[in-house]
C-alpha positions as CSV (number, residue, x, y, z in Angstrom):
1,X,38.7,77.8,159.0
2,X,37.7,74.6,157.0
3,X,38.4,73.7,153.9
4,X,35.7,75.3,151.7
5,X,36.3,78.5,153.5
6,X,39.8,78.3,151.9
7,X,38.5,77.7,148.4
8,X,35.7,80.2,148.6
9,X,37.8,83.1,149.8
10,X,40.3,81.8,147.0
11,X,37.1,81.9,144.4
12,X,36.0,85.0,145.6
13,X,39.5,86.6,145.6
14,X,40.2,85.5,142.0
15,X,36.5,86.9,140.9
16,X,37.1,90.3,142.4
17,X,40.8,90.2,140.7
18,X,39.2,89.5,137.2
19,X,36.7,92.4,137.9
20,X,39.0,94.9,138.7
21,X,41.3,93.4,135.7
22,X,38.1,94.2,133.6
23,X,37.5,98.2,135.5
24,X,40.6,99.0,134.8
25,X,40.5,98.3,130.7
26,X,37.2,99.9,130.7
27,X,38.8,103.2,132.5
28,X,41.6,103.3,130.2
29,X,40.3,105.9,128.1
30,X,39.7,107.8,131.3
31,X,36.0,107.4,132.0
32,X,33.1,104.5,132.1
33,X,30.4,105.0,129.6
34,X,26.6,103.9,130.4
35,X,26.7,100.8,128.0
36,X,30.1,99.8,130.3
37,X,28.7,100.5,133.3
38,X,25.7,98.4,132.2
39,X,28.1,95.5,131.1
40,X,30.5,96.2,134.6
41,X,26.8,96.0,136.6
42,X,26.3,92.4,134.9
43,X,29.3,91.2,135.5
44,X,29.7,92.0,139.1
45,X,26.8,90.6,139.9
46,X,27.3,86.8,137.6
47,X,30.7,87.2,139.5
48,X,29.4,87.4,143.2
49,X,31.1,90.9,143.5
50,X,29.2,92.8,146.3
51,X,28.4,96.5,146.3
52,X,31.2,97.9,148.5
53,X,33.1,96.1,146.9
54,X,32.3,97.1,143.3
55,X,32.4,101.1,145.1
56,X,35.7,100.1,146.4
57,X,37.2,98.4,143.3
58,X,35.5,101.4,140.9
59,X,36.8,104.5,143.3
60,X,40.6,102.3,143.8
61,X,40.8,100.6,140.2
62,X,44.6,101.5,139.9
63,X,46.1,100.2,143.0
64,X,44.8,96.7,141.4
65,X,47.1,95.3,138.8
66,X,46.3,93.4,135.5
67,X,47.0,89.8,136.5
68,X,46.0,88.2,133.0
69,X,46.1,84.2,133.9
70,X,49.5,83.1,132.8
71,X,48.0,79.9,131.6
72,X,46.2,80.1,127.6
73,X,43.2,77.7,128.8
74,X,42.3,80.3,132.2
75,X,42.6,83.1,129.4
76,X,40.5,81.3,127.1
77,X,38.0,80.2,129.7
78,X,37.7,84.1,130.8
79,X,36.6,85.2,127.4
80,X,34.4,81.9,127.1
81,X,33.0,83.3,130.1
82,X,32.6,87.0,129.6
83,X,31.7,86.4,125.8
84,X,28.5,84.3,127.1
85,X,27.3,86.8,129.2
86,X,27.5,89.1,126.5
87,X,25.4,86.7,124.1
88,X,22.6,86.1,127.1
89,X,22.5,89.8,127.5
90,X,21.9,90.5,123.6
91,X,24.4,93.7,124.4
92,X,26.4,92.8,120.9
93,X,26.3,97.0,119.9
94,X,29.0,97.9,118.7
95,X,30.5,99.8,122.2
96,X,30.5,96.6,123.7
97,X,32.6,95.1,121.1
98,X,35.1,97.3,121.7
99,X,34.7,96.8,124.9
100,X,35.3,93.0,124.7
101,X,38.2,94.0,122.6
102,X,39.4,96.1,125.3
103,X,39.3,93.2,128.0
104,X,41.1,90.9,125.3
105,X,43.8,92.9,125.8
106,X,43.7,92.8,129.7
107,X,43.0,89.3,129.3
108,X,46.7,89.0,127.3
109,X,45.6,88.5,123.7
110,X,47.6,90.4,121.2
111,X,46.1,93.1,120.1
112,X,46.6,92.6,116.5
113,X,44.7,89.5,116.6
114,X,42.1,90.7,118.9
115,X,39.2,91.1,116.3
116,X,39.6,88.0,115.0
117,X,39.8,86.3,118.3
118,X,36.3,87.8,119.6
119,X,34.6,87.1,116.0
120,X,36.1,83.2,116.4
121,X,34.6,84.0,120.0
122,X,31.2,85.1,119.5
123,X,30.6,82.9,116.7
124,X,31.2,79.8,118.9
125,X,29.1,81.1,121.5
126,X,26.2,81.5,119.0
127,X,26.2,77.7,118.0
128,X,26.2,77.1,121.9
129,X,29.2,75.3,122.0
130,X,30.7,74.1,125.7
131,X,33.5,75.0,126.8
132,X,36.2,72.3,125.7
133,X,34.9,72.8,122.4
134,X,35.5,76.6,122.7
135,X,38.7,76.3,124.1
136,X,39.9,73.8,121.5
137,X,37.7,75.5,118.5
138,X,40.1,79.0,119.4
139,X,43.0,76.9,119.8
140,X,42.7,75.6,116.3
141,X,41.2,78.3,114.6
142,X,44.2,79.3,112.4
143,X,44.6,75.6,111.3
């Protein structure tokens, strides 16, 4: 096995680990709406996810844990990520708020700050900022 071998099983491993993450928020009130399954569709696909293994994640979503990155940046970089799909798609209804709200959550934001984390969020994403400035604009945005 060579060395990119290693790094793209790693890559692909920590994809399909953020994707079940993500399932498993959006099935915690027990079922997966069309506007979900929509936004789960998306993601798979911007996240190399194949289709047996979106089946297999979907059918088996509880036998894979919530590993939320244990460091802030990864965390911040997830939503910086999922929150700029959600801007490209124009899916900002209100369903899929609460579903970005939901995935906070996952992700390992408080849940009191939550809303004002994906307003901060989405706000930097519509004046197209990278992502340094992202991660450094949420860092700072109580200051």
């Amino acid at each position: 096995m060579s060395f990119s071998d290693l790094f793209d099983s790693g890559f692909k491993k920590r994809n399909e680990d953020h994707f079940a993450s993500i399932v498993r928020v959006a099935m915690a009130d027990g079922a997966i709406s069309n506007e979900e399954k929509a936004f789960l569709d998306r993601l798979a696909r911007n996240l190399g996810i194949s289709e047996g293994d979106y089946q297999i994640i979907l059918k088996d979503y509880q036998k894979h844990p919530i590993n939320p990155p244990y460091d802030y940046d990864r965390r911040l970089e997830r939503l910086y990520d999922l929150v700029r799909m959600v801007h490209i798609d124009h899916i900002e209804g209100e369903e899929e708020i609460a579903l970005l709200k939901k995935i906070s959550v996952g992700l390992g934001f408080h849940a009191v700050n939550v809303k004002y984390i994906i307003d901060k969020a989405l706000t930097l994403v519509h004046n197209g900022v990278d992502l340094d400035t992202f991660v450094d604009d949420m860092k700072n945005m109580n200051k």
